[in-house]
DOLO-895173 format. One record per residue (C-alpha): x, y, z. Coordinates in nm, 2 decimals. Example, Ala and Ser with C-alpha at 12.3 -4.5 7.8 and 13.67 -1.06 7.14 Angstrom:
<marlums>
+--------+--------+--------+
:     xx :     yy :     zz :
+--------+--------+--------+
:   1.23 :  -0.45 :   0.78 :
:   1.37 :  -0.11 :   0.71 :
+--------+--------+--------+
</marlums>
This chain:
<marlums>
+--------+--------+--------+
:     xx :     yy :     zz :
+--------+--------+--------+
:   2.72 :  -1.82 :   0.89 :
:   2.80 :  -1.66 :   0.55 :
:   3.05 :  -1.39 :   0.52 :
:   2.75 :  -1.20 :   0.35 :
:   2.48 :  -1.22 :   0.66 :
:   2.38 :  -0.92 :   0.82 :
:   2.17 :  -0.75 :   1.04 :
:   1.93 :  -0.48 :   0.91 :
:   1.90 :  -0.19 :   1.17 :
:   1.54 :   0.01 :   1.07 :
:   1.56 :   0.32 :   1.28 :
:   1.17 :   0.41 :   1.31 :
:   1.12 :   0.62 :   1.66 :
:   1.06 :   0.92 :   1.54 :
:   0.81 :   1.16 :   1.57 :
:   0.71 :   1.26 :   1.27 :
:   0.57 :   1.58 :   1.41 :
:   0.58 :   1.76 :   1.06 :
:   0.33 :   1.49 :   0.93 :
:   0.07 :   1.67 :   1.19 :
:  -0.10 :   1.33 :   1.25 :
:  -0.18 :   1.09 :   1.49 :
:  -0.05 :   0.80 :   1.31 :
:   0.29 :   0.72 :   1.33 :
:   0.49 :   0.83 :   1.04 :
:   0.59 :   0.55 :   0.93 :
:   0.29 :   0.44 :   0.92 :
:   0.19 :   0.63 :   0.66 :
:   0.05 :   0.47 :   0.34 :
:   0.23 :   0.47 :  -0.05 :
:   0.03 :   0.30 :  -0.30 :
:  -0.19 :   0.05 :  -0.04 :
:   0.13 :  -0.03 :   0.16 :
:   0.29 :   0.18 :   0.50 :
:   0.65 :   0.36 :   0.44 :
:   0.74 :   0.07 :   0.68 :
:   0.64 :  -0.24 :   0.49 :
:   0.89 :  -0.11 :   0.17 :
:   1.20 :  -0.06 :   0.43 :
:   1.14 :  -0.41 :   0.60 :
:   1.04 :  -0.55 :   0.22 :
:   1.41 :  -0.42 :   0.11 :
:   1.61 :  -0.50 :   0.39 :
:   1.46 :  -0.86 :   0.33 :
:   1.53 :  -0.89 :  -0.02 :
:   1.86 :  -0.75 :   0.02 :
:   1.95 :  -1.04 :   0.19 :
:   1.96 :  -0.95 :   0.57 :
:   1.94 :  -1.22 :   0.79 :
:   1.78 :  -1.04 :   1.12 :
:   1.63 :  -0.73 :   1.11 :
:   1.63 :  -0.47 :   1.45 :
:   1.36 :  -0.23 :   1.45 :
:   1.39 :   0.05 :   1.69 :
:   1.10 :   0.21 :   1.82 :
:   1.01 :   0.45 :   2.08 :
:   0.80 :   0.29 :   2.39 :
:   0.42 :   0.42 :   2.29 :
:   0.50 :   0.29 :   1.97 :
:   0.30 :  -0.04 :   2.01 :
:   0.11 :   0.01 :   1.59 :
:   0.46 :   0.02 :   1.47 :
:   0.56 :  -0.30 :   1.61 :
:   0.24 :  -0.48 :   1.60 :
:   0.24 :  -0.36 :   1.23 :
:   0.62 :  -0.49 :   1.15 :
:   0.52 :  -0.84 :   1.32 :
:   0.25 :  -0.88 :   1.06 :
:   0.51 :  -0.90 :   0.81 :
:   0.78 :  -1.11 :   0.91 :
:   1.02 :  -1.22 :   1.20 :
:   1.12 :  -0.91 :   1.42 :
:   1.38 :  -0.77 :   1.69 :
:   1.27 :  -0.52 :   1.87 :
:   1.48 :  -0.26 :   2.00 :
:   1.33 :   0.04 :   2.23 :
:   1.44 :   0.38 :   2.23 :
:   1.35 :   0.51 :   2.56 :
:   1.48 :   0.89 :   2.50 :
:   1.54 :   1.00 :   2.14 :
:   1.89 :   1.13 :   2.14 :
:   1.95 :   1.09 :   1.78 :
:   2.04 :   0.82 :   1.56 :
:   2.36 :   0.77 :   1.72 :
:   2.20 :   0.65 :   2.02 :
:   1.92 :   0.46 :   1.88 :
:   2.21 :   0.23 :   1.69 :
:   2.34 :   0.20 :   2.04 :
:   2.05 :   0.06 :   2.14 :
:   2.01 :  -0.17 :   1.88 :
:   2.36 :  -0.32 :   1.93 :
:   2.30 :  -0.56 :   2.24 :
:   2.08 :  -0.79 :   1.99 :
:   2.25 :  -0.79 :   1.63 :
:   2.40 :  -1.11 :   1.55 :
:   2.62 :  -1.08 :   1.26 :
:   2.94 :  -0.90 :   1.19 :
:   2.78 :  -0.70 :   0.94 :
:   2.58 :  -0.41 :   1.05 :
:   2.38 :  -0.19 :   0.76 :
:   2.15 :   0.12 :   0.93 :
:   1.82 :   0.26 :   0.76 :
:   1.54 :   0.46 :   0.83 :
:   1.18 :   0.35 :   0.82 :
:   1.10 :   0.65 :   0.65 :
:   1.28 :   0.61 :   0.29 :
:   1.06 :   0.36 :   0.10 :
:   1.23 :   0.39 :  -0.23 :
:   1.53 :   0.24 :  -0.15 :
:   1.60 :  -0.04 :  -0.32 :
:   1.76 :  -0.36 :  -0.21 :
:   1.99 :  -0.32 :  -0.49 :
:   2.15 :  -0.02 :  -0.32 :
:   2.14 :  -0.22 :   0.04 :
:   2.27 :  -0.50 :  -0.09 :
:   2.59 :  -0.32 :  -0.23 :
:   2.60 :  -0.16 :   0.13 :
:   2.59 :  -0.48 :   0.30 :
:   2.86 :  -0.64 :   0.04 :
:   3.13 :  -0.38 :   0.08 :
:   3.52 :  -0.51 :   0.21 :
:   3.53 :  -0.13 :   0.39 :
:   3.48 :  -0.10 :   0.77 :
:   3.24 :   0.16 :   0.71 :
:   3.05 :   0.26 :   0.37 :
:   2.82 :   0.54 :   0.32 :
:   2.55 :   0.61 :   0.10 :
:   2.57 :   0.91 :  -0.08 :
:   2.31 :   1.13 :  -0.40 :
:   2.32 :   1.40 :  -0.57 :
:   2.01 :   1.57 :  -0.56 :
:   1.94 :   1.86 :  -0.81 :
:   1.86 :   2.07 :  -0.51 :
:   2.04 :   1.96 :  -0.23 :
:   1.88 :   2.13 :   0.00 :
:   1.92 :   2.07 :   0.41 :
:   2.07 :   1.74 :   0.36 :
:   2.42 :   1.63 :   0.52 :
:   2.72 :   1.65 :   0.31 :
:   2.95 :   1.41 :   0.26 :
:   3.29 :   1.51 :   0.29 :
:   3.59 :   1.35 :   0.05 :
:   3.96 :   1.25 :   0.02 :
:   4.11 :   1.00 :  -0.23 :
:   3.75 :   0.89 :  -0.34 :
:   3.68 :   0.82 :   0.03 :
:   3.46 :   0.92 :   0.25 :
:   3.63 :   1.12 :   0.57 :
:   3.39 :   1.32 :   0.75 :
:   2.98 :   1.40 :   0.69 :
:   2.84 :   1.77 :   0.85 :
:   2.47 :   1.83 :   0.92 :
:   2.36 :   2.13 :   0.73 :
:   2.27 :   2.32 :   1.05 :
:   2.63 :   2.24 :   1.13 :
:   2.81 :   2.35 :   0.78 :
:   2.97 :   2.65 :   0.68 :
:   2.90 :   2.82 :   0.34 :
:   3.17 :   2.62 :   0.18 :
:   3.06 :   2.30 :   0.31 :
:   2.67 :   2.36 :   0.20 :
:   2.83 :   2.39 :  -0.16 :
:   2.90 :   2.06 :  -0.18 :
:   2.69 :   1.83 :  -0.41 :
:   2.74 :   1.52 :  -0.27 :
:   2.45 :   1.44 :   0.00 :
:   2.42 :   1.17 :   0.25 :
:   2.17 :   0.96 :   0.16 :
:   2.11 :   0.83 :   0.54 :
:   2.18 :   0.46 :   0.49 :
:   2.49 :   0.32 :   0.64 :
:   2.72 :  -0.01 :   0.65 :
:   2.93 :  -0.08 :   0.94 :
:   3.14 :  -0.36 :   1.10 :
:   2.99 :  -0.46 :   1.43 :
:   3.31 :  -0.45 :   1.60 :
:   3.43 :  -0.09 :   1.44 :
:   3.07 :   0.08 :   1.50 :
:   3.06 :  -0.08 :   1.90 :
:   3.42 :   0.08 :   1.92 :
:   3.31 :   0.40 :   1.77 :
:   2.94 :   0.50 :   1.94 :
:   3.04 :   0.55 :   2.27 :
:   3.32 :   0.84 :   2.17 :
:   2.98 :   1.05 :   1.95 :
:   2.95 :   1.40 :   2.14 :
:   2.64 :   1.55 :   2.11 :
:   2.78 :   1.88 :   2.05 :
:   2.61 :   1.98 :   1.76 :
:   2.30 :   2.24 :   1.73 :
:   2.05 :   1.98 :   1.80 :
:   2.24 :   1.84 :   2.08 :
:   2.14 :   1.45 :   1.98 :
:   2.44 :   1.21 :   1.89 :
:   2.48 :   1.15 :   1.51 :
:   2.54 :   0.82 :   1.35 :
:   2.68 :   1.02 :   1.08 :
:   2.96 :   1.09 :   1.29 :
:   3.09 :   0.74 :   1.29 :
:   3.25 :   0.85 :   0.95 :
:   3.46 :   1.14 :   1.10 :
:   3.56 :   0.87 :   1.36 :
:   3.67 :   0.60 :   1.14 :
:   3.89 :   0.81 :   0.94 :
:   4.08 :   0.96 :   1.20 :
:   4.09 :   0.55 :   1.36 :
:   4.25 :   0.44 :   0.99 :
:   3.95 :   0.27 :   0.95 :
:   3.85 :   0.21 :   0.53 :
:   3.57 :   0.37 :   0.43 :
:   3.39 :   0.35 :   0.09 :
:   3.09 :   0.52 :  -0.06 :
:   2.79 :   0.37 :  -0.28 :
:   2.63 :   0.61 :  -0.46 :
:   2.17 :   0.60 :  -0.50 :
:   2.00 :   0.83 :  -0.70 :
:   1.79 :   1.07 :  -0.54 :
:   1.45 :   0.88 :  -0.59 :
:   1.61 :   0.57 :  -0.38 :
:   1.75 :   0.84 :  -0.11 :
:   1.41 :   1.03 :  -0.05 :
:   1.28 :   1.05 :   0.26 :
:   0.93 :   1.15 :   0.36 :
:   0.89 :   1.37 :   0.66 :
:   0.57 :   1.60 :   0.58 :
:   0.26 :   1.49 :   0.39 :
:   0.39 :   1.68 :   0.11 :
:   0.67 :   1.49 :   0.05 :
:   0.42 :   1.19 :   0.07 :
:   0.25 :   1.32 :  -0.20 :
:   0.55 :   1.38 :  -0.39 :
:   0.65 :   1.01 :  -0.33 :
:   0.29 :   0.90 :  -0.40 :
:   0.35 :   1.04 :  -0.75 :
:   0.71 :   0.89 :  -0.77 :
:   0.61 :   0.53 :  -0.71 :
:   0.21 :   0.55 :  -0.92 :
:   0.41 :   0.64 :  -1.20 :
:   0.63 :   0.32 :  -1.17 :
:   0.33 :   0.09 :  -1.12 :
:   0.21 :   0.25 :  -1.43 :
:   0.53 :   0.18 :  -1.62 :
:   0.54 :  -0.13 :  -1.52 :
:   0.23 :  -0.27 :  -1.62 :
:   0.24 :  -0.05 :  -1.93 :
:   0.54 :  -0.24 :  -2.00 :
:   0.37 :  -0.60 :  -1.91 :
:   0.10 :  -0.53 :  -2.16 :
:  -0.20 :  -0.34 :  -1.98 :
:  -0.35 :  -0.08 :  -2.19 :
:  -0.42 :   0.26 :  -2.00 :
:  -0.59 :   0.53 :  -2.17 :
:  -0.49 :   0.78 :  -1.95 :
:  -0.23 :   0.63 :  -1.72 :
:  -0.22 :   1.01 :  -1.50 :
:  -0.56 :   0.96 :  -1.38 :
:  -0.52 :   0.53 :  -1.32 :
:  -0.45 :   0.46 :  -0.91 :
:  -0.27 :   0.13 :  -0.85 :
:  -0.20 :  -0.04 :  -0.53 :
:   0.17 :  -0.23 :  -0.48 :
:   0.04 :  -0.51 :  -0.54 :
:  -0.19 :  -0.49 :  -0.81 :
:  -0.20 :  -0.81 :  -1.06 :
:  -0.34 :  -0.79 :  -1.41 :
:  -0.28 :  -0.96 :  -1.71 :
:  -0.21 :  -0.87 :  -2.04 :
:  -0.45 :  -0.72 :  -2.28 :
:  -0.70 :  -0.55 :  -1.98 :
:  -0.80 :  -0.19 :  -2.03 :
:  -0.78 :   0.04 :  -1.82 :
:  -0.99 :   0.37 :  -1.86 :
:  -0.98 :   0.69 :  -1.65 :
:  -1.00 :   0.77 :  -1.31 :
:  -1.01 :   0.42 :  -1.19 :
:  -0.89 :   0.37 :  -0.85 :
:  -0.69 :   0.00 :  -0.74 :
:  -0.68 :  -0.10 :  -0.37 :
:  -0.51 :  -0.35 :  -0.20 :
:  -0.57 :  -0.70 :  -0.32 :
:  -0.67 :  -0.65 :  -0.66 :
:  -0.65 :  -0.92 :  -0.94 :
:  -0.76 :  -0.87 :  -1.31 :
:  -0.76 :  -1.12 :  -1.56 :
:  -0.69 :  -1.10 :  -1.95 :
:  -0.92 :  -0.97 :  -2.17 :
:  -1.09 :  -0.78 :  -1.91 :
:  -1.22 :  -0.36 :  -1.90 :
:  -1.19 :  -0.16 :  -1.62 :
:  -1.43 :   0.15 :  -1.70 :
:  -1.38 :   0.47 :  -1.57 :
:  -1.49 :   0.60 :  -1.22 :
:  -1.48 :   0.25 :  -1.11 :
:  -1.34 :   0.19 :  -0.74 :
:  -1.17 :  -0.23 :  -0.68 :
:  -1.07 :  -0.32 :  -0.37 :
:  -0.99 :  -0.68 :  -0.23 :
:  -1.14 :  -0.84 :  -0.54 :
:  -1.03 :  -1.11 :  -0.77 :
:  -1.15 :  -1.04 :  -1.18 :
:  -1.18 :  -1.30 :  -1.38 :
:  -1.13 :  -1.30 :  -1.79 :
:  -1.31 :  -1.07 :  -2.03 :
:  -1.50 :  -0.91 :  -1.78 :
:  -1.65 :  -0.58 :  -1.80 :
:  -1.65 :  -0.35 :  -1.48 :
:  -1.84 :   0.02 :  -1.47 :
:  -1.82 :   0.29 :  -1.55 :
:  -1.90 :   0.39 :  -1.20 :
:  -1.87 :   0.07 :  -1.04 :
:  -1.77 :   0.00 :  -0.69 :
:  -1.63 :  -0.37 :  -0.59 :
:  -1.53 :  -0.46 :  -0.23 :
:  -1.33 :  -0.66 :  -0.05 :
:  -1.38 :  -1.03 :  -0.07 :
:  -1.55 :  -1.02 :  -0.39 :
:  -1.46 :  -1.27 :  -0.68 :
:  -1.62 :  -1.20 :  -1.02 :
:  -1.58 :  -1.50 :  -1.25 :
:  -1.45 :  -1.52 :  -1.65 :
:  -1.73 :  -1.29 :  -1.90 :
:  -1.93 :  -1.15 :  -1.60 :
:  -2.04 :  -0.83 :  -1.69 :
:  -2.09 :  -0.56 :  -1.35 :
:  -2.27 :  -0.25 :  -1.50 :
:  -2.28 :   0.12 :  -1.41 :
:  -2.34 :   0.24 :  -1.00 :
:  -2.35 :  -0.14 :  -0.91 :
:  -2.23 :  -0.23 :  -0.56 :
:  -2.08 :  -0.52 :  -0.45 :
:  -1.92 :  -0.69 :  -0.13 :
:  -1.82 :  -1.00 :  -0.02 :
:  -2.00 :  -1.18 :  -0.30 :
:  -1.95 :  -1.45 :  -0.57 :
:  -2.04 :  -1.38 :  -0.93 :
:  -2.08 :  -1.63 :  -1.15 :
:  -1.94 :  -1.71 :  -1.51 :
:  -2.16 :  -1.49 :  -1.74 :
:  -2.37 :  -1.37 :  -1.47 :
:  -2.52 :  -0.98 :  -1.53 :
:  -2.53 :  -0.72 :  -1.25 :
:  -2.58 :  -0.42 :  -1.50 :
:  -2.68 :  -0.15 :  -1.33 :
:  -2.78 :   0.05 :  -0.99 :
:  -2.81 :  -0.25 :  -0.82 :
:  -2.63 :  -0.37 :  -0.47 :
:  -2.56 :  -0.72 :  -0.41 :
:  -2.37 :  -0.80 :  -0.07 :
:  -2.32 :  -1.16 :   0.14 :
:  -2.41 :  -1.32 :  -0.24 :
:  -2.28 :  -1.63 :  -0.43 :
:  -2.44 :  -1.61 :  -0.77 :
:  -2.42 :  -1.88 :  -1.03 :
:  -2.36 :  -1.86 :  -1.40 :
:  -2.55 :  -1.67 :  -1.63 :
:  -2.76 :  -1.48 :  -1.39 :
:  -2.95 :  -1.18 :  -1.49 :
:  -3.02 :  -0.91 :  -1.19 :
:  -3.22 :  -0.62 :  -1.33 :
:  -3.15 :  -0.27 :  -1.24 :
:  -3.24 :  -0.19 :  -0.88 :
:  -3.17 :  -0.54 :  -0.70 :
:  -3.09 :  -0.52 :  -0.37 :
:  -2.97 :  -0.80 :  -0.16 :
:  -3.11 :  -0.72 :   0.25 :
:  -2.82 :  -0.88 :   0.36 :
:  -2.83 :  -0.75 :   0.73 :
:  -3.09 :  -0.74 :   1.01 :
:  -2.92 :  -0.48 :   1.23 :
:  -2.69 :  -0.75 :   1.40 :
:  -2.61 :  -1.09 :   1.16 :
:  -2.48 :  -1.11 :   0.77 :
:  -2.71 :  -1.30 :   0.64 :
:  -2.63 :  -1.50 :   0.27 :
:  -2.81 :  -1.48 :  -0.05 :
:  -2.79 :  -1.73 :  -0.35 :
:  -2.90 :  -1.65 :  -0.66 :
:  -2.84 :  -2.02 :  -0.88 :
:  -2.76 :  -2.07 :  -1.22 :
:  -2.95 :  -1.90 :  -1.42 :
:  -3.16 :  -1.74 :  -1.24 :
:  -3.36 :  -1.43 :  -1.35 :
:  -3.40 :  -1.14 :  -1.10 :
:  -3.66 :  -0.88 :  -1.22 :
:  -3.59 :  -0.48 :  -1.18 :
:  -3.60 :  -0.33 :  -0.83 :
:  -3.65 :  -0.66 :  -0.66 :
:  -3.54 :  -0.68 :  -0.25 :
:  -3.42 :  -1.02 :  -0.20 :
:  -3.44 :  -1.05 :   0.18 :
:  -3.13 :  -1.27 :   0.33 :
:  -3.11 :  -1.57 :   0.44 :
:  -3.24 :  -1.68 :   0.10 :
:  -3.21 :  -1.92 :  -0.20 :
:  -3.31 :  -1.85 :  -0.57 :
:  -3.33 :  -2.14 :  -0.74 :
:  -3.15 :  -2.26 :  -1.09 :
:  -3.38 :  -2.07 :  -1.40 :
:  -3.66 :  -1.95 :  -1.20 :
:  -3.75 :  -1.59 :  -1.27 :
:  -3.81 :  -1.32 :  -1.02 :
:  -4.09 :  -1.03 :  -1.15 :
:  -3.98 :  -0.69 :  -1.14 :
:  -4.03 :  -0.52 :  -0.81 :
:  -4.09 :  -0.78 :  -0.58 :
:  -3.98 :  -0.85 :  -0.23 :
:  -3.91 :  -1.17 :  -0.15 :
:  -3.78 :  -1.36 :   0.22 :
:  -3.86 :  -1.69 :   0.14 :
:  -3.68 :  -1.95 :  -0.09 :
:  -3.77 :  -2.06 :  -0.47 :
:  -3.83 :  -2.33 :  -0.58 :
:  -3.58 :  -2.41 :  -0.98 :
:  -3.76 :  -2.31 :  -1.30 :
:  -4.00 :  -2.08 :  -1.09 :
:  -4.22 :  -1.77 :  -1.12 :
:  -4.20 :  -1.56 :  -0.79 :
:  -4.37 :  -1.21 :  -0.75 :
:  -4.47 :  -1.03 :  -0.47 :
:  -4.71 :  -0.72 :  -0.59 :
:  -4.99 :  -0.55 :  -0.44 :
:  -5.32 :  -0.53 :  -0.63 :
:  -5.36 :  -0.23 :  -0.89 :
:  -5.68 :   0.02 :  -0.77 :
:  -5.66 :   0.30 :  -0.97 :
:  -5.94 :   0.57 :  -0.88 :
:  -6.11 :   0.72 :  -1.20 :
:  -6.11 :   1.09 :  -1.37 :
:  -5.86 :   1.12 :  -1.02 :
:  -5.72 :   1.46 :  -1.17 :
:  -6.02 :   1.60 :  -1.28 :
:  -6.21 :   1.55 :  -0.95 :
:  -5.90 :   1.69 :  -0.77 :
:  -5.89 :   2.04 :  -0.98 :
:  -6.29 :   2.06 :  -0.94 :
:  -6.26 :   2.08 :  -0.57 :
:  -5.98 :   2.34 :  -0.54 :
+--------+--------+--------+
</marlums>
């Protein structure tokens, strides 16, 4: 075992009753991903070796969520008496001599700042910002460039609030000094809980080192109302932004351009206005994303042109020059190399070929009230305006569908199919019609 290991302690049981929401704070989505999965993605990349969750006991979507994203100790918090306690609670089941503390609800923290928590010689180190407004937050009290003492603002005098120099939350301890030091926190304070801040006050006066490592303010912020997840919804879209800005994806308005966390596009793709990205979203080079347009769980190929006003679903993979048009739905569906969808059209439970044509108006009847059912449309293939195409069905290669026919039976390559009812049109109609009135 490495001098280095440690154990991540994610503190996660609150309530989050200032979100006014059933889900669970943390919980809460940034950018396609929950507050949760950054703190557990940081504490991961900052090198911790095991990584304590503590949760409250109705809390079973905060565990069953952190168990979808890697290896997990769970830690229950039967009574929330503060973070003092819930570290308590934690202790039984860390395994390295390194302990680091953070909250599940500070998603911009970075595993560089964690990582220089975790690395620190001092028996305790604390995190500290200065914010330009510093608000409620704790402040961190100083001697010799060391930390000795941090006060709650509900606990600070007028002198103390004056201070610029915030606790940031985040916390590195020795696992001997910080099982020596919880059991002496007293809980008599003015929100009657016991503090893990107060481990820093006890050190001090113990001769213990202590050390602080300074974040900025963006790394530090917490989220504890839905405004603040707005404000941190705007803090990390315009990072995304900058970042693929930076890799080579041209945005014509990157204010209005939604990105997921982990959004992947190439070089030289366009992005126009108001596009929104979801979760699972690949683009490749060359290609346009119009605006209005709505991706979600779909892979872009090459030089392919999407929208304006397009919406693509999940499981949808739209190969190299395809071109999907304007008010075009699709979902769960293939599209071939070259292959046309241009407009008002909805194809669902599809695998097209290359170069298919589907007119305006194409619908794919992929359900029958209880089944998916598939449709394939081979290479191509020629699918006339406002056609139903009636699933489970096969088009064959270069056969041509005429324009407003509906079809639930399979054809045959290099065919004509069209399903129209005879014309009967009634003479001098109009005339007739206005005699009588």
């Amino acid at each position: 075992m490495s001098d280095s290991d440690f154990t991540a302690i994610i503190l996660a049981a609150g309530k989050g009753t200032r979100m006014h929401s059933a889900t669970p704070k943390v919980l809460h989505t940034l950018a396609g991903r929950a507050m949760l999965g950054y703190v557990l993605a940081a504490a991961q990349e900052a090198g911790a070796k095991q990584i304590c969750l503590v949760t409250a006991p109705n809390q079973n979507s905060v565990r069953d969520y952190a168990d979808t994203q890697m290896d997990i100790t769970h830690c229950l918090q039967k009574k929330q008496n503060g973070t003092g306690d819930a570290v308590a609670v934690a202790m039984a089941q860390c395994n390295h001599e390194r302990v680091v503390v953070l909250f599940g609800d500070t998603p911009m923290l970075g595993a560089d700042v964690l990582r220089n928590l975790a690395n620190t010689k001092a028996d305790v180190a604390v995190m500290g910002f200065e914010p330009d407004d510093p608000a409620q937050y704790g402040r961190i009290i100083m001697k010799d460039n060391n930390p000795t003492k941090i006060i709650e603002y509900k606990d600070a005098d007028e002198i103390t609030r004056a201070i610029p120099l915030c606790n940031g939350g985040a916390m590195s301890v020795r696992r001997d000094v910080l099982q020596d030091l919880l059991p002496q926190l007293q809980n008599d304070n003015a929100q009657g809980e016991y503090y893990l801040p107060d481990i820093v006050g006890l050190a001090h006066t113990k001769n213990h080192t202590t050390t602080l490592v300074m974040a900025s303010p963006q790394n530090a912020q917490g989220v504890d109302s839905r405004a603040g997840l707005a404000a941190a919804e705007a803090l990390i879209q315009k990072g995304l932004r900058r970042k693929h800005l930076l890799a080579g994806v041209g945005m014509q308005d990157p204010t209005s351009v939604f990105l997921s966390y982990d959004t992947r596009i190439a070089p030289d793709v366009f992005l126009e206005p108001n596009i929104q990205i979801n979760t699972g979203v690949s683009i490749g080079a060359g290609s346009v994303i119009k605006s209005f347009s709505h991706l979600e769980g779909v892979v872009i190929g090459a030089n392919v042109q999407v929208g304006p006003f397009a919406r693509l679903r999940p499981d949808t993979n739209i190969k190299d020059n395809a071109r999907i048009g304007n008010f075009v739905e699709i979902k769960k569906a293939d599209i071939g190399v070259g292959s046309k969808v241009s407009h008002l059209s909805y194809i669902g439970d599809a695998r097209l070929g290359s170069d298919v044509n589907i007119g305006a108006g194409v619908i794919t009847c992929n359900y029958d009230g209880e089944t998916k059912h598939l449709t394939q449309i081979e290479d191509g293939a020629f699918v006339g305006s406002n056609s139903s195409l009636i699933a489970p069905i096969t088009i064959g290669a270069k056969s041509y569908i005429g324009s407003g026919s509906s079809l639930s039976k399979n054809v045959a390559a290099r065919s004509l199919a069209l399903t129209r009812a005879p014309l009967r049109e009634i003479k001098n109609y109009t005339k007739n019609k206005k005699a009588k009135k």
